[in-house]
N, C-alpha and C positions, 0 to 999 in steps of 0.2 A: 504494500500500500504506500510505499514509497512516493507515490505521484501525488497524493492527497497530500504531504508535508510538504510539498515542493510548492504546490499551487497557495497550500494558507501560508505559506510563510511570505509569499510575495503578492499576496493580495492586500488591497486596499481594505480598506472599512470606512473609510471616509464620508460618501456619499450617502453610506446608511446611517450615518450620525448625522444627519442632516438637522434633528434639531438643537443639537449643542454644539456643532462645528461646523465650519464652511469645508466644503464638496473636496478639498485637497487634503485633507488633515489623514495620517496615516492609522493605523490602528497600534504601531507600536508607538506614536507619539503622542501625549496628552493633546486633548484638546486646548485651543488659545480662551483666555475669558472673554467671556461675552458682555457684548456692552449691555446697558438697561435699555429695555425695547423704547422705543421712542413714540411719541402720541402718534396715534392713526388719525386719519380723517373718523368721523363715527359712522358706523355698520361695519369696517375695517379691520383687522387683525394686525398686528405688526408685522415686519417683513422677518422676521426668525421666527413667528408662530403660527406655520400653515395654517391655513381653513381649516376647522371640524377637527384640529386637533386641541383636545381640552387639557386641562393642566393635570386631571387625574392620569392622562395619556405620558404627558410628558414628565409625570413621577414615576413610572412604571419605566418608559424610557429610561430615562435618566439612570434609576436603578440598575437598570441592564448593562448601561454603559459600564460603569464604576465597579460592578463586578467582576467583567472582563479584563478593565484594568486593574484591579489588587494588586496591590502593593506584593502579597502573599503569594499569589500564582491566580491563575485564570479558573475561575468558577462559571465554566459556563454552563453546566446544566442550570443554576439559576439562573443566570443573565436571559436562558432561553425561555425560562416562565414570566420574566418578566417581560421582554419583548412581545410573547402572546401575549400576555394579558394587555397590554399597549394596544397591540394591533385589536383585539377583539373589543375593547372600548372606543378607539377610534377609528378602525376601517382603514386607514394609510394604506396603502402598498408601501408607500418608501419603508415600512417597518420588516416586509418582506425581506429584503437583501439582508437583514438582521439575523432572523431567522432562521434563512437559508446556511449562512454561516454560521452558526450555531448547532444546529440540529447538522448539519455534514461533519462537525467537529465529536457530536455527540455519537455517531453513526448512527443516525436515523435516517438513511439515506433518501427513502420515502417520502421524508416531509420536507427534507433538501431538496428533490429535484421538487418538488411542489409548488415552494416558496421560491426557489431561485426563480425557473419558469414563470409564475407569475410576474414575479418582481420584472423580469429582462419584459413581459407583455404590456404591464400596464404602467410601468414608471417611464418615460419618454424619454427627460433629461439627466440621464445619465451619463457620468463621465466616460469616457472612450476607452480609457485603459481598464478602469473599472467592470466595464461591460465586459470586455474583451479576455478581463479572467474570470469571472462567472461563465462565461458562454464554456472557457475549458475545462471549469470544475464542472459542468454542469454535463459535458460531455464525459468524461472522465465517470461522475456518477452514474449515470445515463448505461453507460457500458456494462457496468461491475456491481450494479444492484438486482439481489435476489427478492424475490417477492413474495410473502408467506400471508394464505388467509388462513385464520384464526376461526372456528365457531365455537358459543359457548352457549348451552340449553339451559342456564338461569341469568336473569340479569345481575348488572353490580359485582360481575368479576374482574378481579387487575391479573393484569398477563405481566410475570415480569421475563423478562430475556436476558441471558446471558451469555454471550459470546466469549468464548474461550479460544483463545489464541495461541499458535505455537510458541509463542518468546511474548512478554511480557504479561502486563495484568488484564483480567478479564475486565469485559466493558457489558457495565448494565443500563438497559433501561426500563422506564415502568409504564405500561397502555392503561388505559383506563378511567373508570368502569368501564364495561363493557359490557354489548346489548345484543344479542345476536349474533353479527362479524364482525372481524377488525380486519383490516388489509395494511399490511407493512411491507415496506422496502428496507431490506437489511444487508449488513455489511458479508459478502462471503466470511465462510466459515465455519467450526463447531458450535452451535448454538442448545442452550439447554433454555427451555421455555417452562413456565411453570405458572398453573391459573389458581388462586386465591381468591376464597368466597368466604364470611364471617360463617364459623358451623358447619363447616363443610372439609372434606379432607382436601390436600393438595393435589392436582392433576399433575403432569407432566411430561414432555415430549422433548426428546432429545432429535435435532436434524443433521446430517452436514450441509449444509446450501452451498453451490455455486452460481459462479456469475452469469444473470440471466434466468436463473431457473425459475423455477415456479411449484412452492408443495403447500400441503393444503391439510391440517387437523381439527378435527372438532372434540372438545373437549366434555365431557358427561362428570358436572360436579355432583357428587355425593356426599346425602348429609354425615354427617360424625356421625359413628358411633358412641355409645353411651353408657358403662356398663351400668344395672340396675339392678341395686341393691334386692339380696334375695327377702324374704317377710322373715321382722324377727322373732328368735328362738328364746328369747329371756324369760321369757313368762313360763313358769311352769307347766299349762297346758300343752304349749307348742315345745318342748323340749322333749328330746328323742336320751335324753343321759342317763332314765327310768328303765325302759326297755331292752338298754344293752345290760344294765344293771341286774336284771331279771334273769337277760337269758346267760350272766356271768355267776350268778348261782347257781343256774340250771347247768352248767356247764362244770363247776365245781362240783356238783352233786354227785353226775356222769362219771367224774372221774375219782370219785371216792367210793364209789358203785365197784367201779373196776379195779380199786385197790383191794377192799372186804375180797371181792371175788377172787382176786390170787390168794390170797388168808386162806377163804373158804377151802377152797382146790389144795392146798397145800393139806389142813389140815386132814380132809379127805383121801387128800395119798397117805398119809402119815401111818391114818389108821387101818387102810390096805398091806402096807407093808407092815407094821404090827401084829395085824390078826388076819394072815391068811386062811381064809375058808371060814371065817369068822372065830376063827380059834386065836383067841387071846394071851399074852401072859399073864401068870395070877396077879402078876405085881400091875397090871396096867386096868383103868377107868377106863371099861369099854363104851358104859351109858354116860359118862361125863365128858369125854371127847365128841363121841356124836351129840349132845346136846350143844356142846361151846361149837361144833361146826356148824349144826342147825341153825345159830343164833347169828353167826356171818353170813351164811346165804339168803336170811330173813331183812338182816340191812344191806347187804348187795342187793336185795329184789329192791326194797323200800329207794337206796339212792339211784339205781337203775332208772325203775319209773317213775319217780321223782321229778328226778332232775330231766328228763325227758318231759314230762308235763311242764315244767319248769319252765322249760327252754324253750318250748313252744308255745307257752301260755304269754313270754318276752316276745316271739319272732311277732303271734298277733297283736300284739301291745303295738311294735314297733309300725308293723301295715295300717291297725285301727288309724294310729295315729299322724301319719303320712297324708292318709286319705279324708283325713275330718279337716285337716288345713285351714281348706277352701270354704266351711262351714262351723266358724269358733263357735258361736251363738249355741249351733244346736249340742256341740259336744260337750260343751260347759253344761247343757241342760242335763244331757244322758250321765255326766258325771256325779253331779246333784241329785240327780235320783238312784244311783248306784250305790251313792257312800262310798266307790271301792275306785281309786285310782287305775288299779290293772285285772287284770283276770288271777284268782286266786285258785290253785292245784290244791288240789289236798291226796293224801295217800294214806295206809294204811295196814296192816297186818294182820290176821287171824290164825285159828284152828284150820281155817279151810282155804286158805292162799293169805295172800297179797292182792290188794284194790288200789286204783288211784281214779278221780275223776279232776275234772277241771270246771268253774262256772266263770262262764263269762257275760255280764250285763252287757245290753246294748239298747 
């Protein structure tokens, strides 16, 4: 891009300053002070304050100027907000050549040839040299500008662009809002575009553009996700920490079931190998051993199905309550008339077995 520093470096800016300097004045040399405008005839403007340029114009100007010149370094993406907003208050064309310089300095190239082009149409007296580098910035642009349309399916989106370069810093700019399409002329290059809506997640579109080309995306902004909070579990109806509770004794039960039951077995061998054929030694308690193994196999039956009533008097607890969620009202009622927080096992032993049942209110 070589060609682009060659032409701003030896271009004028003079004739676009037209209202703080006369038509020669260069853009690296301050402008000269201006005298105090001198009485008009009346209906008349002074001769330094075109027609239909108003003062709110020429603060917006002004501003523009003084940016470009800093002391600091050249600010011109403001100088180029304010030169619109100039133009868009007063209508000038002379603010055009402003502009046009500006926005090609910004690589906006789009609104470069726009404003140059107008500006070389409708401004007449133009200085000769003046014209004559514009006409080769303007071809220069003209040549080496890509052209990207934009769609975007909600209003009030900023497109910003960033043009990533091989050797130096990346060069942004920002479009918007945006209504539908946007059409831009842009500098060749790696370009990462990226569309921004309040609430909505970011889009994005990465291109390479060449000079000349023409590509074209549309953008589908979607709203944010949200995550939402689950309904809470503090209140003791809605707490699930009961029914693991339930079926964690029903589970301990099970497994004390299965300890008596090796006991039981054990002492059961015991007394086989003792009294084969039921023949005893005199020294050994034949009805006292099988009584104390009776009395194991009687609480292996008891923790057995127990803790199995148990465990699954908790798994229903845990489903009841999963499923009544969606309906507090009526399970606080069915609780109220139950008296009984979960379903209560009961078990028991006799002469004639081992029983267990479960009641469950609902």
């Amino acid at each position: 891009m070589r060609s682009f520093r060659t032409t701003l470096g030896t271009s004028t800016l003079g004739a676009a300053l037209f209202l703080l300097a006369p038509s020669h004045a260069r853009a690296d040399e301050p402008p000269p002070a201006q005298p105090a405008p001198a009485a008009s005839p009346a209906g008349q403007p002074p001769k330094n304050n075109p027609a239909g340029i108003s003062e709110e114009a020429r603060t917006h100007f002004a501003a523009g100027v003084s940016l470009l010149q800093d002391p600091e370094g050249e600010k011109v993406e403001e100088a180029y907000r304010e030169f619109k907003t100039a133009y868009d208050v007063s209508g000038s064309a002379k603010i055009l050549g402003n502009m046009g310089f500006c926005a090609m300095r910004l690589e906006r190239d789009g609104e470069a040839i726009e404003a140059y082009s107008r500006y070389l149409r409708e401004v007449p007296d133009i200085d000769a040299d003046e014209r004559a580098q514009i006409v080769r910035d303007l071809q220069t642009l003209t040549v080496g500008v890509a052209r990207l349309t934009i769609e975007v399916d909600k209003p009030g989106v900023r497109i910003i662009d960033v043009r990533i370069p091989v050797r130096g810093e990346r060069v942004t700019n920002t479009y918007g809002p945006v209504t539908g399409k946007l059409d831009i002329g842009v500098r060749p290059g790696h370009h990462v575009i990226t569309a921004k809506l309040p609430d909505h997640d970011d889009a994005m579109w990465e291109v390479d553009v060449f000079a000349a080309s023409k590509d074209r995306n549309a953008f589908t902004m979607r709203p944010r996700s949200v995550a939402v909070a689950g309904p809470s579990r503090s209140d003791g109806g809605g707490s699930n920490v009961g029914p693991w509770v339930v079926m964690g004794v029903g589970g301990a039960m099970i497994l004390g079931g299965a300890i008596t039951g090796v006991i039981a077995l054990g002492k059961t061998s015991d007394i086989s190998d003792k009294c084969p054929g039921d023949v005893c030694p005199k020294t050994f308690d034949l009805e006292g051993e099988r009584s104390n193994a009776k009395t194991f196999v009687r609480i292996t039956d008891v923790l057995l199905i127990g803790g199995g009533v148990v465990t699954a008097g908790g798994l229903a607890w845990l489903l009841l309550s999963r499923g009544s969620t969606e309906n507090e009202p009526a399970k606080a009622a069915a609780h109220a008339r139950s008296k009984r927080p979960f379903p209560m096992p009961s078990a028991g032993c006799g002469p004639d077995g081992c029983r267990a049942s479960m009641k469950v209110v609902f």
